[in-house]
N, C-alpha and C positions, 0 to 999 in steps of 0.2 A: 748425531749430535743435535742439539736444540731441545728444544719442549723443557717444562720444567716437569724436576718430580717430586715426589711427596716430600723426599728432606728439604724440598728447595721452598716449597709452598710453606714446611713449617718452622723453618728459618726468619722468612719473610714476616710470619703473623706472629712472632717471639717478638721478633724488632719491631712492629707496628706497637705490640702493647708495650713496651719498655719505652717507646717517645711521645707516646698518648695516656697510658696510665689507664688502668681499668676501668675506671668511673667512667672516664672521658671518653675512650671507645663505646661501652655500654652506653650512654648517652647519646653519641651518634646512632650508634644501630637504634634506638625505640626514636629517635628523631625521622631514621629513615621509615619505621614499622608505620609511623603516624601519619608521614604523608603518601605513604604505599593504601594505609586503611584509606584516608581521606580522599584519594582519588578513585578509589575501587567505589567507595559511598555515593562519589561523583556521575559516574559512570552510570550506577542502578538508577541515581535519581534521572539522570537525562535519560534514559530506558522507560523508567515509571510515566515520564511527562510525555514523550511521544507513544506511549501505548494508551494512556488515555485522550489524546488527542484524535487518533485512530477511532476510537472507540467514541469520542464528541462527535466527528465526521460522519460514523457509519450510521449513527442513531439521526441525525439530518437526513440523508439519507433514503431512510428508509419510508415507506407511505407509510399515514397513521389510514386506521382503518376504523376510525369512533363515530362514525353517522352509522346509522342502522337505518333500516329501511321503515317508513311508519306501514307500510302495506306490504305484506306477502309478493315476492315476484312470481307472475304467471306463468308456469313454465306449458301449459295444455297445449298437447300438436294440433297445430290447426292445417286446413288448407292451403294449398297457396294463393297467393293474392295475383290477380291475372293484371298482366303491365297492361298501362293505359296505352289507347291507339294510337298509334306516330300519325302524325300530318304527312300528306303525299309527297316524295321528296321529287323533286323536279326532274324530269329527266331528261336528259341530252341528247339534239339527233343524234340520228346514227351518222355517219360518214357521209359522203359521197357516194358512191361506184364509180369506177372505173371510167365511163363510157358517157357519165356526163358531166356535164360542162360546171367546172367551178365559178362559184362567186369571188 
């Protein structure tokens, strides 16, 4: 027992249009079709507005690359350049030994 079946379902939609009247059902349904479209419309447009937003973001973003260079970069292998000479670094006694006497 329970569930409904198909006589029960068209029982049900006889009596809906016999206390609503054709017009007046047909009017709610494209009332419902209207706000079903207008929020589907909703939807795309908040979709549209964060993919271009995205797309304002990524274009910031990105390096422009519009200076060009007025002179050709060098690219010729040269030698290497020899590091300048260090300054003597200080050097630290050694220890003690063993066997003579600390200060």
């Amino acid at each position: 027992m329970g569930g409904f079946s198909i006589w029960h379902i068209l029982i049900f939609a006889i009596l809906v249009l016999l206390l609503f009247g054709g017009s007046r059902f047909s009017t709610m349904m494209g009332d419902v079709a209207k706000g079903l479209k207008s929020f589907k419309q909703g939807m795309a447009d908040e979709d549209e507005e964060k993919r271009r937003d995205y797309d304002r973001d990524r274009q910031r973003q990105l390096p422009r690359n519009d200076s060009h260079p007025a002179e050709p970069i060098d690219v010729t292998p040269r030698a290497p350049e020899a590091a300048p000479p260090r300054a003597a670094e200080p050097v630290a006694p050694p220890p003690p030994r063993d066997d003579e006497p600390r200060s």
